[in-house]
C-alpha positions as CSV (number, residue, x, y, z in Angstrom):
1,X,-4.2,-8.6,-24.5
2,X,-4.0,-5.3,-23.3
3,X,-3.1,-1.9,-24.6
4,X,-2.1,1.1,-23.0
5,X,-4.1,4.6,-23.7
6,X,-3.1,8.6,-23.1
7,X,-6.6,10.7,-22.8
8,X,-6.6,14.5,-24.9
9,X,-6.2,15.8,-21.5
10,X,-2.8,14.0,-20.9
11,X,-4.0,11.8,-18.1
12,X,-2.9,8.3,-18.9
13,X,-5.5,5.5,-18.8
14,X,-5.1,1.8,-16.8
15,X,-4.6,-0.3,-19.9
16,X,-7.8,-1.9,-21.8
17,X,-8.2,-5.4,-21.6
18,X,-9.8,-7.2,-24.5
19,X,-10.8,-10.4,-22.7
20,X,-13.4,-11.2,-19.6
21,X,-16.7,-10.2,-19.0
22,X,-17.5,-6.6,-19.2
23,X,-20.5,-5.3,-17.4
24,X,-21.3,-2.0,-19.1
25,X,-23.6,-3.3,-22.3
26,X,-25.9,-5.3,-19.8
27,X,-26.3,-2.9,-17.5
28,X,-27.5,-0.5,-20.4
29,X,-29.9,-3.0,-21.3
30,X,-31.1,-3.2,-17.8
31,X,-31.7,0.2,-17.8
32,X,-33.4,0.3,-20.7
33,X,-35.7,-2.4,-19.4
34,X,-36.3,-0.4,-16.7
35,X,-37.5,2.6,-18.5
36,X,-39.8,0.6,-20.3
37,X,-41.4,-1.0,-17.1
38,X,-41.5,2.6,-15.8
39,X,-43.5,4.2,-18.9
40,X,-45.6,1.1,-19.2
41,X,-46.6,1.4,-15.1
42,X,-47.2,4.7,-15.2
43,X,-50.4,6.2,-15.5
44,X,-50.9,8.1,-18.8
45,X,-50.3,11.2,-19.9
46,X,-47.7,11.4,-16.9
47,X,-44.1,13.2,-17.0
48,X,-42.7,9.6,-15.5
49,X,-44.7,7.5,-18.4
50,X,-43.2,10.3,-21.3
51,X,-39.6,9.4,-19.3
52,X,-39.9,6.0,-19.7
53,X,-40.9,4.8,-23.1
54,X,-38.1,7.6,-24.1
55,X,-34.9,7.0,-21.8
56,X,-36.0,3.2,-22.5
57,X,-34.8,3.9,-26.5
58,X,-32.2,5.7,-25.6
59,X,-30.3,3.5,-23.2
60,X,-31.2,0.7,-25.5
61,X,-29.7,2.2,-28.3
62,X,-26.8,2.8,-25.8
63,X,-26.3,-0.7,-25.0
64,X,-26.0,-1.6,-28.7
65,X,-23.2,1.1,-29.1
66,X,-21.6,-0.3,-25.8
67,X,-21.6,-3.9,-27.0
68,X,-20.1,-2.5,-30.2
69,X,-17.2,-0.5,-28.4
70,X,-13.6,-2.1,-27.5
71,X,-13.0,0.1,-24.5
72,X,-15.7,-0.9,-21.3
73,X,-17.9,2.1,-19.8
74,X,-16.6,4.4,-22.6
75,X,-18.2,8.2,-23.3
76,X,-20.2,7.8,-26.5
77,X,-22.8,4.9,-24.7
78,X,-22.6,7.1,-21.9
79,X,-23.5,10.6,-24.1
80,X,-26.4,8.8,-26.1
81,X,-27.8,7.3,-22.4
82,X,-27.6,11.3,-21.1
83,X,-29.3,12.3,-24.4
84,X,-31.6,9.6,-24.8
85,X,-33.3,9.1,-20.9
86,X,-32.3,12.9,-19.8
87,X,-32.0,15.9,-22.7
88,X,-34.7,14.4,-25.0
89,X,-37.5,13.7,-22.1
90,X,-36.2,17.0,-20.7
91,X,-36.9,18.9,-24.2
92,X,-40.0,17.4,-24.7
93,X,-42.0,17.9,-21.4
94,X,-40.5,21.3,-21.2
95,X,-42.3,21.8,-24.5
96,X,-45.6,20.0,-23.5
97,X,-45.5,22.0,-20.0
98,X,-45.4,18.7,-18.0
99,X,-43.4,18.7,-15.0
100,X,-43.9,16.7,-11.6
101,X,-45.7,18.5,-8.5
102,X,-43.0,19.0,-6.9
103,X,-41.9,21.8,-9.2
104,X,-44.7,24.0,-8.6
105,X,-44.3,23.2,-4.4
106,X,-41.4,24.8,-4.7
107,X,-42.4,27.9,-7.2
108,X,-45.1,28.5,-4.8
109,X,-42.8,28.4,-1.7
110,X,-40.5,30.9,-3.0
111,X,-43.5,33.2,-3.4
112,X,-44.5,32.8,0.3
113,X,-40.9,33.3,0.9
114,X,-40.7,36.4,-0.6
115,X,-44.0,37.7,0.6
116,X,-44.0,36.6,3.9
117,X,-40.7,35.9,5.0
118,X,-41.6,31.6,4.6
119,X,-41.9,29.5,2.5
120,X,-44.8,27.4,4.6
121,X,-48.7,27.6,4.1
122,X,-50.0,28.6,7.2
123,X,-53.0,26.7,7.2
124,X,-52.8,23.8,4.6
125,X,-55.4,20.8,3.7
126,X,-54.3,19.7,0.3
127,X,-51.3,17.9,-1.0
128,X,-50.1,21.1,-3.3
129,X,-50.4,23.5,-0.3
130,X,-47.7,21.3,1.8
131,X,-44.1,22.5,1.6
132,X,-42.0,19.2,3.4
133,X,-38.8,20.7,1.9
134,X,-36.5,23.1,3.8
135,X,-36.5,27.1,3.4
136,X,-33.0,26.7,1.4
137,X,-35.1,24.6,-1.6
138,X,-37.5,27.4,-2.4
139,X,-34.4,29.0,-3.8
140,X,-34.5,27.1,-7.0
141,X,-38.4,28.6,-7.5
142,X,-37.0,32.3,-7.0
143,X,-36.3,32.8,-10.3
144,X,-40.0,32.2,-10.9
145,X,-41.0,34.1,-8.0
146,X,-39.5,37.2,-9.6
147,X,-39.7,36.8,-13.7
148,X,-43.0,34.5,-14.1
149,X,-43.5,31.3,-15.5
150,X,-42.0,30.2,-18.2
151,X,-39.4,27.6,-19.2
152,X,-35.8,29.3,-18.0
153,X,-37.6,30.4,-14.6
154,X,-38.7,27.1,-13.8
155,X,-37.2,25.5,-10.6
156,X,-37.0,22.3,-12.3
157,X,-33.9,23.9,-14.8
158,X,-32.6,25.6,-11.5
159,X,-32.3,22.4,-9.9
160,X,-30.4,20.8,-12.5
161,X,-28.2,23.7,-13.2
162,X,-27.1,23.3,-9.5
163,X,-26.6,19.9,-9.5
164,X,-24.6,19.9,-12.3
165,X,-22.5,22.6,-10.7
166,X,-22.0,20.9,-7.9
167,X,-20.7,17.3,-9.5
168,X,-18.4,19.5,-11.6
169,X,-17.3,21.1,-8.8
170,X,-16.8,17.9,-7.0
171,X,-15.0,16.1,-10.0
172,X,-12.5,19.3,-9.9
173,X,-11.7,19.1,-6.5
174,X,-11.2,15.3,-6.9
175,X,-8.5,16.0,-9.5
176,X,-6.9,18.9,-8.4
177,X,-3.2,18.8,-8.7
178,X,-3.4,15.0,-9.7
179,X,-0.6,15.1,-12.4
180,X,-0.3,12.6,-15.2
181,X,-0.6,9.2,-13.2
182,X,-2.3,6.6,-14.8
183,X,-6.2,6.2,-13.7
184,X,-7.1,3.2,-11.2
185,X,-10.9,3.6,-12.9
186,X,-12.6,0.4,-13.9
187,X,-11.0,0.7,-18.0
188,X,-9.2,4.1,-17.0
189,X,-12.3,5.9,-17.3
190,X,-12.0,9.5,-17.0
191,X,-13.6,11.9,-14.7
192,X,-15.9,13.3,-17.6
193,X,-17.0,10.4,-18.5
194,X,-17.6,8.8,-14.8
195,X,-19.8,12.3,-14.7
196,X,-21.8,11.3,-17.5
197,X,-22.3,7.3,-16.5
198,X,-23.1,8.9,-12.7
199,X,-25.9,11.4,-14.5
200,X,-27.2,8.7,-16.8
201,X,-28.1,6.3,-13.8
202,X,-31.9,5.6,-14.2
203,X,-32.8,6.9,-10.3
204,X,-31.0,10.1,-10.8
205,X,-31.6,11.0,-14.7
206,X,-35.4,10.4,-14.3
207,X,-35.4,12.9,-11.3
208,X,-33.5,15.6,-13.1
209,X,-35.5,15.1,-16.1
210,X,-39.0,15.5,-14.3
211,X,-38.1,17.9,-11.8
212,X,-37.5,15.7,-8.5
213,X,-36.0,17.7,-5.8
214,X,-33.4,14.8,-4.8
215,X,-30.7,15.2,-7.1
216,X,-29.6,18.7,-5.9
217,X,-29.5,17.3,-2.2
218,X,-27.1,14.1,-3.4
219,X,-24.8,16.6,-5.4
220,X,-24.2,18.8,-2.5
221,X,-23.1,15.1,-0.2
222,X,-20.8,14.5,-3.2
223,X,-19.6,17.6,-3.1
224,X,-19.0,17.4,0.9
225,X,-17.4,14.0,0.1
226,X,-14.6,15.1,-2.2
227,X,-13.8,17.7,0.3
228,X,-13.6,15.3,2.7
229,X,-11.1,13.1,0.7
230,X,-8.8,16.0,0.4
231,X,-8.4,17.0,3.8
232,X,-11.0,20.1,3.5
233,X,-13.0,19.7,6.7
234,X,-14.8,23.4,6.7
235,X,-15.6,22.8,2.9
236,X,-17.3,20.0,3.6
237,X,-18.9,21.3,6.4
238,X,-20.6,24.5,4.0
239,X,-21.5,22.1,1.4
240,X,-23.1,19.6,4.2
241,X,-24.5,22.7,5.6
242,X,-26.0,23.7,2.1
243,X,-27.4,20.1,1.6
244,X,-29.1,20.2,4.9
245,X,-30.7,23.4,4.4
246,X,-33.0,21.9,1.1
247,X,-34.0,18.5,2.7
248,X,-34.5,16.7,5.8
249,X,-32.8,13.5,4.3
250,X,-28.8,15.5,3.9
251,X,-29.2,15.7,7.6
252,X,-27.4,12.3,8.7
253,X,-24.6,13.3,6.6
254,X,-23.8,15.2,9.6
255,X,-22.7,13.0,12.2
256,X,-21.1,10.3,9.7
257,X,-18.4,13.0,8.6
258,X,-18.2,14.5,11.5
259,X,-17.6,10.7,12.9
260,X,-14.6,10.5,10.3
261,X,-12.9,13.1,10.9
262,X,-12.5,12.6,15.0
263,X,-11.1,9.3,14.0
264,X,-8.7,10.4,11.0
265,X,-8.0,14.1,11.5
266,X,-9.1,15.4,15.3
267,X,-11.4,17.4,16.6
268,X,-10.4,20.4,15.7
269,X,-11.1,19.1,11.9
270,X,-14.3,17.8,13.4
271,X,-15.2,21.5,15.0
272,X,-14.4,22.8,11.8
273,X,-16.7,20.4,10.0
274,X,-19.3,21.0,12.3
275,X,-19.6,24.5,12.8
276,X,-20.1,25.8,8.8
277,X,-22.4,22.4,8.4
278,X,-24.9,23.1,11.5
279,X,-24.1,26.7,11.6
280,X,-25.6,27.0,7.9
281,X,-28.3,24.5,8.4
282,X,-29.2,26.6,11.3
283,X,-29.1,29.9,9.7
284,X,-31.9,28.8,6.5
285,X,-34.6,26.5,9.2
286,X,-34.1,28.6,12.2
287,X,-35.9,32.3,10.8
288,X,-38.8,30.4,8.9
289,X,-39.4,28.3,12.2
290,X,-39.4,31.6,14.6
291,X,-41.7,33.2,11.8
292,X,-44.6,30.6,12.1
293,X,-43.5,27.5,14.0
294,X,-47.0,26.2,13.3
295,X,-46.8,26.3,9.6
296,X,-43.2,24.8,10.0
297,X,-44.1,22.0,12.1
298,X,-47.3,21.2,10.0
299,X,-45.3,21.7,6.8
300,X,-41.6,20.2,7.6
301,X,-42.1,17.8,10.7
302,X,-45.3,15.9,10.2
303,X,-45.9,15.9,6.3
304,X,-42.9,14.2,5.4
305,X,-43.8,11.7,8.4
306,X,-46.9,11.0,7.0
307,X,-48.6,12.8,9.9
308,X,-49.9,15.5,8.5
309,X,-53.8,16.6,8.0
310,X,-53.4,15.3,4.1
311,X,-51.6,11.8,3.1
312,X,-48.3,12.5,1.7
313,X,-48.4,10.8,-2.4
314,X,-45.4,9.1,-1.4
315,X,-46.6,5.7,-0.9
316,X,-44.0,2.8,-2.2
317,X,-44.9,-0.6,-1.0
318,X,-41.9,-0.7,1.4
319,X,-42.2,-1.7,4.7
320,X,-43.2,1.5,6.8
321,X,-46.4,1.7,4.2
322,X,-47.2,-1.9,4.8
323,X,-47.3,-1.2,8.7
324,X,-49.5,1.7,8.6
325,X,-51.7,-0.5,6.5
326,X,-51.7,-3.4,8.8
327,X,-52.1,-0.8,11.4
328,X,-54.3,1.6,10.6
329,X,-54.7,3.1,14.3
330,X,-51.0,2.9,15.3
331,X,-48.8,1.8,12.5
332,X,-47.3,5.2,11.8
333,X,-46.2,5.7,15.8
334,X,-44.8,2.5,15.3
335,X,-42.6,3.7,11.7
336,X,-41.8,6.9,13.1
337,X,-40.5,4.5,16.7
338,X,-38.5,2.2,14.0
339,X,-36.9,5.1,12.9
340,X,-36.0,6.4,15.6
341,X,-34.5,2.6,17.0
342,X,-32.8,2.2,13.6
343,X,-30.8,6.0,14.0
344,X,-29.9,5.2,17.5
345,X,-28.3,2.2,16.0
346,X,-26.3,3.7,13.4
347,X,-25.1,6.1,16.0
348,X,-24.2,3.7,18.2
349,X,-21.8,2.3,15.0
350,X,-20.5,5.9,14.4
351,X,-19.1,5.8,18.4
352,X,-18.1,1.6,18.4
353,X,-16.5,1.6,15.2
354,X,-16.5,4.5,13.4
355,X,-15.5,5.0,9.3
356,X,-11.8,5.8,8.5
357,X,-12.3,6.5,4.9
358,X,-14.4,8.0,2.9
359,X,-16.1,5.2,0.7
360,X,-16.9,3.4,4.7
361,X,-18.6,6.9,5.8
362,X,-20.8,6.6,2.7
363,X,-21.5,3.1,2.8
364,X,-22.4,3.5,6.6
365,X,-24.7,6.9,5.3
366,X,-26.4,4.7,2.5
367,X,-27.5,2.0,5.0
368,X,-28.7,4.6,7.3
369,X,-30.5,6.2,4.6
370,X,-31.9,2.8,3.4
371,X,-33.3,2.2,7.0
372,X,-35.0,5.1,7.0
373,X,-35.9,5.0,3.3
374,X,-37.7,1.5,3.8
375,X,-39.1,2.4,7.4
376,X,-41.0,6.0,6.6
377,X,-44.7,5.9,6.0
378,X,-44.3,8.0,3.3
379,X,-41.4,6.8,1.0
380,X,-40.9,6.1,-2.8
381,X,-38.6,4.1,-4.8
382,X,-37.5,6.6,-6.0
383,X,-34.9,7.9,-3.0
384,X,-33.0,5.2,-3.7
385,X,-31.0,7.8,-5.7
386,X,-29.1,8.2,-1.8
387,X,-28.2,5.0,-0.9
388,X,-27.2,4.1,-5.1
389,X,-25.0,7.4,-5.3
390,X,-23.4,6.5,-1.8
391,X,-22.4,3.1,-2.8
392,X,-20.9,4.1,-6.2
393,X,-19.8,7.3,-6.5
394,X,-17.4,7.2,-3.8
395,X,-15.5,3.8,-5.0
396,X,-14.8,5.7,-8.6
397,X,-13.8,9.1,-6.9
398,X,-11.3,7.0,-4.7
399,X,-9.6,6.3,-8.2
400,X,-9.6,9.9,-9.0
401,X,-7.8,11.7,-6.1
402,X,-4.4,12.1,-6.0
403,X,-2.3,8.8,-4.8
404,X,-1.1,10.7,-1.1
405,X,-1.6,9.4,1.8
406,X,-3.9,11.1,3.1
407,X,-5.9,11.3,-0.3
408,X,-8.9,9.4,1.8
409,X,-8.0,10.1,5.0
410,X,-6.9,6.1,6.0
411,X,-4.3,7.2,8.1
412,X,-5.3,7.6,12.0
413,X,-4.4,10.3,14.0
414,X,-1.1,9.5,16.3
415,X,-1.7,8.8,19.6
416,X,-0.2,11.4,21.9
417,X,1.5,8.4,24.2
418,X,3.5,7.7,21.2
419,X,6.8,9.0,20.6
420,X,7.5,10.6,17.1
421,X,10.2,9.0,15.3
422,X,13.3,11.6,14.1
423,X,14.5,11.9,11.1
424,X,17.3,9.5,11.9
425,X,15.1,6.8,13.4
426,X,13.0,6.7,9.7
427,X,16.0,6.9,8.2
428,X,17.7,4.1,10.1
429,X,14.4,1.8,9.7
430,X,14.0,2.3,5.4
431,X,18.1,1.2,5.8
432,X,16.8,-1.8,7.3
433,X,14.3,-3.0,5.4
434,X,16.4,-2.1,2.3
435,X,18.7,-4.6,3.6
């Protein structure tokens, strides 16, 4: 049985269907279980241990709504999982003054920044004193730089404002002009509420609630995404451009759109891309690295490849940290070497067979990531916020967009050897086929 459902808004939902195996209750309770492995792993007295006894609660208490609701994926399992593993944590650490190291990197690089004109120690030896973001993340500690610490300066609630700018940016440009068709979402979920199941995913809520640097970096690739998917190549390019400038890992985003476009829209789309995306990244590495290119290449380059004077505390059990075990002497040449083979090889895949829509450019920028993700000496679990983002995100914004054509850029350029049909020969062909 199935009925049919207007949201407040107007939009019309796909129609609910009582029967068949729904996914949303079970993957709550996996979340939850999750969480609990987390805050039972971690080592006490730990933001990530305070994250996951709470968000385990919460989505648990989620699951039990969701199993409870008629409608699949609906917004109040999804609001109690954001409350429950993101707002309460958030509250709570904020109150305890617990936050993850990364928040005070960055507070102390937009100090350096200010002072010194970047945001690198010049002479570092301890973990603390290396910067491996790029200049454009000491933005988020600016506001500390300026006004001291205290909890409205920290770079941890900067972070998360701007990623949740950025996703609602991203859902609005997704549903721009989009009228009242019905929604091809999994249960005609709406673009709120695929917001709030997106934010509620254990890899990205436990980020945002800790104050990981990640989740601004995978809201900006969103954001270049949607653009992407309607036909706005120099916006994509600024909010590529804006990705790359906080962290090394936005970087591959680069050639995959710029890949996508050649193929769907020309190069002239492609320039465009290409020119606000470099051009910006450019613009934020380029003065910090003329400043002290020592203090960039200790800080940027060889930290985050586990090369630096001090051991990055990024050490997962995934394959690049096994082989620098194994190989003490030489295993890290040999990651860095992997790398390298494994980039060459998804370049070569952007120039054989390049993507033609936008869900195939982030699946081929998700195995990319993984490669590298699962190859670096200095890795965690988790990054996987890039690859799970790429893989899911884009499917539900595909049922968001406007139904035109060229909604996800499927349709290939026309090749000049072709002649253009006239009005009369499209008209004489639909005459046709309507018989």
């Amino acid at each position: 049985m199935a009925t049919d459902t207007t949201h407040p808004d107007g939009t019309a939902a796909a129609p609910t269907r009582r029967g068949g195996w729904r996914w949303d209750w079970p993957v709550l309770a996996g979340c939850a279980i999750a969480g609990l492995s987390v805050g039972l792993a971690s080592p006490p007295n730990t933001s990530q241990q305070a994250w996951g006894l709470c968000s385990a609660a919460g989505y648990a208490i989620a699951a039990i709504v969701a199993a409870c609701s008629v409608r699949r994926w609906g917004r109040l399992p999804a609001i109690i999982s954001v409350l429950g593993a993101g707002l309460v944590p958030l509250l709570y650490l904020t109150v305890i003054d617990k936050e993850q190291m990364e928040v005070g990197v960055i507070q102390r690089g937009a100090a350096l920044l200010l002072k010194s004109g970047t945001p690198y120690n010049a002479d570092p030896h301890t973990v603390p004193q290396f910067n491996p973001y790029l200049p454009g993340m000491s933005l988020f500690g600016i506001p500390d730089a300026l006004f001291g610490d205290n909890p409205l300066t920290s770079a941890r609630l900067w972070s998360l404002i701007g990623f949740l700018v950025v996703v609602v940016c991203a859902v609005r440009v997704l549903t721009k002009d989009r009228g009242p068709a019905p929604l091809a979402t999994p249960g005609g979920v709406t673009p709120s509420t695929g917001a709030l199941w997106l934010i509620a995913c254990p890899v990205l809520i436990l980020p945002l609630t800790i104050g990981g640097v990640d989740p601004p970096v995978i809201g900006l690739i969103v954001l270049a995404l949607a653009f992407l998917q309607r036909d706005r190549p120099g916006a994509a390019g600024l909010a590529l451009g804006a990705a790359s400038a906080l962290k090394w890992t936005a970087w591959p985003a680069i050639p995959v759109a710029l890949a996508l476009l050649w193929v769907t829209k020309g190069k002239g789309a492609a320039a465009k891309c290409a020119a606000g995306s470099v051009g910006l990244a450019a613009l934020a590495a380029i003065p910090s690295a003329l400043i002290d290119s020592s203090a960039f290449f200790q800080n940027a380059i060889l930290y985050p490849l586990g090369m630096g004077e001090a051991n990055s505390t990024a050490q997962s059990p995934l394959l690049g940290h096994l082989i620098v075990l194994l190989l003490p002497e030489t295993g890290k040449t040999v990651t860095v070497a992997l790398i390298g083979v494994s980039a060459i090889g998804v370049a070569v895949s952007l120039l054989v067979r390049p993507p033609r829509t936008t869900i195939a450019a982030a699946d081929r920028l998700a195995i990319g990531l993984l490669l590298a993700i699962v190859l670096s000496p200095a890795t965690r679990l988790g990054y996987a916020i890039y690859p799970v983002v790429l893989i899911f995100w884009p499917r539900f914004a595909a049922a968001l967009a406007p139904a035109t054509p060229d909604a996800d850029l499927t349709i290939p350029r026309q090749k000049s050897d072709e002649p253009a049909l006239s009005d009369g020969g499209t008209s004489a062909e639909a005459a046709a086929k309507n018989g």
